[in-house]
C-alpha positions in Angstrom: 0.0 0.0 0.0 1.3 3.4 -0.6 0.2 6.1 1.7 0.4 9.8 1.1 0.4 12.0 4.2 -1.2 15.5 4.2 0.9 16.5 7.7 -0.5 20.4 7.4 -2.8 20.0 10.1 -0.2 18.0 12.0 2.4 20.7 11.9 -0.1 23.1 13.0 -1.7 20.9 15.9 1.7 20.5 17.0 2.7 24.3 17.0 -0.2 25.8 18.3 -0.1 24.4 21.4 3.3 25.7 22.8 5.9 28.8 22.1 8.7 26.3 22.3 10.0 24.6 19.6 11.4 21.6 21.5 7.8 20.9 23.0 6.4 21.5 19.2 8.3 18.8 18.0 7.8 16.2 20.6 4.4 16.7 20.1 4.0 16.4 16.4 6.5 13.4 17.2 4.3 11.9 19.5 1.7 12.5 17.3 3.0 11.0 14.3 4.2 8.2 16.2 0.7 7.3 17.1 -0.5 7.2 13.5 1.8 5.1 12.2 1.3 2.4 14.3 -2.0 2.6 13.8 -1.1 2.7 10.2 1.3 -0.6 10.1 -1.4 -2.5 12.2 -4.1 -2.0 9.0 -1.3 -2.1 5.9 1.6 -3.6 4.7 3.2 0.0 3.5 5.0 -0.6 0.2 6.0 3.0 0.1 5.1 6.0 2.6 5.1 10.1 0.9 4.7 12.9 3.8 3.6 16.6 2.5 3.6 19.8 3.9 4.5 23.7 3.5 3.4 24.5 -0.2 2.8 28.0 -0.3 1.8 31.0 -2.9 -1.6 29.5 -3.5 -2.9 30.5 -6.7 -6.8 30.5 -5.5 -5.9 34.3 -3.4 -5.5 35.2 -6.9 -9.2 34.2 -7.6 -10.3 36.3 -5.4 -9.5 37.9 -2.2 -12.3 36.3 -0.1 -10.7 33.2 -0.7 -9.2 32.4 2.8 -9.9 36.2 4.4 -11.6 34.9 7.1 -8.3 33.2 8.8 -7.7 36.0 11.4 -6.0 34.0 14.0 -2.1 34.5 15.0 0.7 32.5 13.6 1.9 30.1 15.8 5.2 31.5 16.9 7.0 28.5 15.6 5.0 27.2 12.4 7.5 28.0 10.3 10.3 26.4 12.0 8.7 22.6 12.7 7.7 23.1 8.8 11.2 23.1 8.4 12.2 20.1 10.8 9.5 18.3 8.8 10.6 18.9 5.5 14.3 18.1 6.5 13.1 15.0 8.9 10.7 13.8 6.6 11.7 14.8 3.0 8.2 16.2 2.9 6.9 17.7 -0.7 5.9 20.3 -1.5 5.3 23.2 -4.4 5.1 26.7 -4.6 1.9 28.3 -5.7 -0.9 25.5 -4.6 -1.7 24.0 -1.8 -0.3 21.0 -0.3 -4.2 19.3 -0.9 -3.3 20.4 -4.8 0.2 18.5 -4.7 -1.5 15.4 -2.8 -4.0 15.2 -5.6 -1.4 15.0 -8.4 1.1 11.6 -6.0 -3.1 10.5 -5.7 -3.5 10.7 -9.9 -0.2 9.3 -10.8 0.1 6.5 -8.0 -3.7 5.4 -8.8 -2.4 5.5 -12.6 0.4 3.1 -11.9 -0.6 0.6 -8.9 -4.6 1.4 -9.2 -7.2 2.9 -6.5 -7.1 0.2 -3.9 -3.5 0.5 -3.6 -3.4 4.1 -2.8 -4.6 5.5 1.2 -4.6 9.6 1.4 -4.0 10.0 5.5 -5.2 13.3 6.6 -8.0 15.3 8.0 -9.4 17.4 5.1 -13.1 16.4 3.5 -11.7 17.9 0.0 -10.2 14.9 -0.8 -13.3 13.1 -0.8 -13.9 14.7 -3.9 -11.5 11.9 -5.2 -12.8 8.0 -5.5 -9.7 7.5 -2.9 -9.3 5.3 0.0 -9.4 8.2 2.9 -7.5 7.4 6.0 -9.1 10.3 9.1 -6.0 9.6 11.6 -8.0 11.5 14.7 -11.0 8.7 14.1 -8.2 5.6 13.0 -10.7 5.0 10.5 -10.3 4.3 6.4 -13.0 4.3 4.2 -13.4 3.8 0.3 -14.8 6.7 -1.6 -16.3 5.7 -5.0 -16.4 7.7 -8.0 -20.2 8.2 -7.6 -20.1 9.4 -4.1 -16.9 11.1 -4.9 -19.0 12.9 -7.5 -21.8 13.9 -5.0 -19.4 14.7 -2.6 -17.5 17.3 -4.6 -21.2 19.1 -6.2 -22.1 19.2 -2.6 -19.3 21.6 -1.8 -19.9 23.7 -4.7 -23.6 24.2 -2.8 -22.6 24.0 0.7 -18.9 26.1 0.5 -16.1 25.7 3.0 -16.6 27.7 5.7 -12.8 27.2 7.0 -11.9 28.7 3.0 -14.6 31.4 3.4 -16.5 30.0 -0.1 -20.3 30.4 0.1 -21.3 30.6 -2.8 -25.0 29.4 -2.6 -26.4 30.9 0.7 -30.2 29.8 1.9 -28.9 26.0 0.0 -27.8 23.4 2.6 -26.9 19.7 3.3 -30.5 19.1 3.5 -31.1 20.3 -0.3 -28.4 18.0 -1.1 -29.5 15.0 0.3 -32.4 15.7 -1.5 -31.1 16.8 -5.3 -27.5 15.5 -5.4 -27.8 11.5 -5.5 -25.4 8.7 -5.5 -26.0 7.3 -8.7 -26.7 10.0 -10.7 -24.0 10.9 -14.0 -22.2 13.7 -13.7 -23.8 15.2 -15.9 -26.8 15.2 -14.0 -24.8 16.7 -10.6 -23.5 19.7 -13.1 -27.2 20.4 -14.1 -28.8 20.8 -10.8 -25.8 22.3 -9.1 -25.8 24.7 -12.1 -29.8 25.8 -11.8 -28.7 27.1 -8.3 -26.4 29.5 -9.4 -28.7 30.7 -12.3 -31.0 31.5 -9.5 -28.6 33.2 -7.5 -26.4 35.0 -9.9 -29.0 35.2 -13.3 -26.9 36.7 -16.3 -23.1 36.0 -13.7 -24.4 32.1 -13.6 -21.4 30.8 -15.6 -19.2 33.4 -13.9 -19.7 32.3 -10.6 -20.2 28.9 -11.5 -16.3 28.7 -12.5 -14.9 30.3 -9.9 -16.7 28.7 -7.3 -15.5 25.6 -9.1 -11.6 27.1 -9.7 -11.8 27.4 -5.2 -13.0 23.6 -4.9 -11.8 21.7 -7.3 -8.7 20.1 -6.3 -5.7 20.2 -9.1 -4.0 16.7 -10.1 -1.2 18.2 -12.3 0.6 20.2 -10.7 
């Protein structure tokens, strides 16, 4: 099994909770130390990719909502266990996505080579459910397998819904309840596009297609980067 590692969240987890660097690193140590035995105990790892630390990401050039929301203070010493983790680890990463962008492109090429059941994304972020992945939640020690239909519903559903945590809300007064009841497992794509689509032409009349793409340039994660 190969498993890609989104450690963002990690890093952060770690950093936030002390303004010294020894303690951060114990405790994203600790931390990591944790999920991969849980990780060994469920796979037989063939080949193990960490990421972490991309930065320039090109969706602030969208727009400037995208992210505005994030008001909180740098943990004091973010930037530093980024760096332990990057020289520790050999973690990846790119400049001008996001590290969920440069996870999606190892996803798309490993899938390519050794095919979908052979590939585990290990992180806490729904947006890779957008993908018909195998999706490892570390804080729950709990895998499940994504298919391409749900993947399809999951992805339409977040153009209706937004990301609050990305400030994208796109569709206000529509709701996980309206999804449950429009987007179905099961239905082509197509079909998602359609209804998804109908939304915004109610919303944004003539800027429909406008705000259809850019909505859709926020969410959609990039596998070629």
């Amino acid at each position: 099994m190969y498993i890609l590692v989104d450690a963002d969240s990690l890093i952060y987890a770690a950093a936030v909770t002390t303004n010294n660097l020894e303690q951060a690193v114990n405790s994203f140590e600790w931390k990591w130390n944790g999920i991969m035995f849980n990780l060994n105990k469920k796979y037989e790892i063939d080949g193990l990719y960490m990421f972490s630390g991309s930065k320039g990401n090109f969706r602030k050039l969208i727009t400037k909502k995208y992210k505005a929301n994030r008001k909180q203070e740098v943990p004091e010493h973010l930037a530093d266990l980024h760096s332990y983790v990057k020289d520790e680890y050999n973690s990846i990463y790119k400049y001008g996505v996001e590290t969920d962008d440069v996870i999606a492109t190892y996803w798309r090429k490993a899938v390519d080579n050794v095919g979908e059941d052979k590939v585990v994304i290990v992180a806490l972020d729904k947006d890779y459910k957008q993908f018909p992945c195998i999706f490892y939640n570390y804080n729950k020690n709990e895998a499940i397998k994504i298919t391409q239909d749900e993947a399809n519903v999951n992805f339409y559903t977040q153009m209706v819904v937004g990301d609050s945590a990305d400030n994208v809300n796109y569709c206000k007064g529509y709701g996980e309840a309206w999804c449950r009841k429009n987007l179905i497992v099961g239905m082509s794509e197509y079909s998602l596009i359609k209804t998804v689509f109908s939304v915004f032409k109610t919303l944004y009349k003539s800027k429909a297609r406008e705000m259809y793409i850019e909505c859709y340039n926020l969410l959609k994660l990039r596998e070629n980067v």
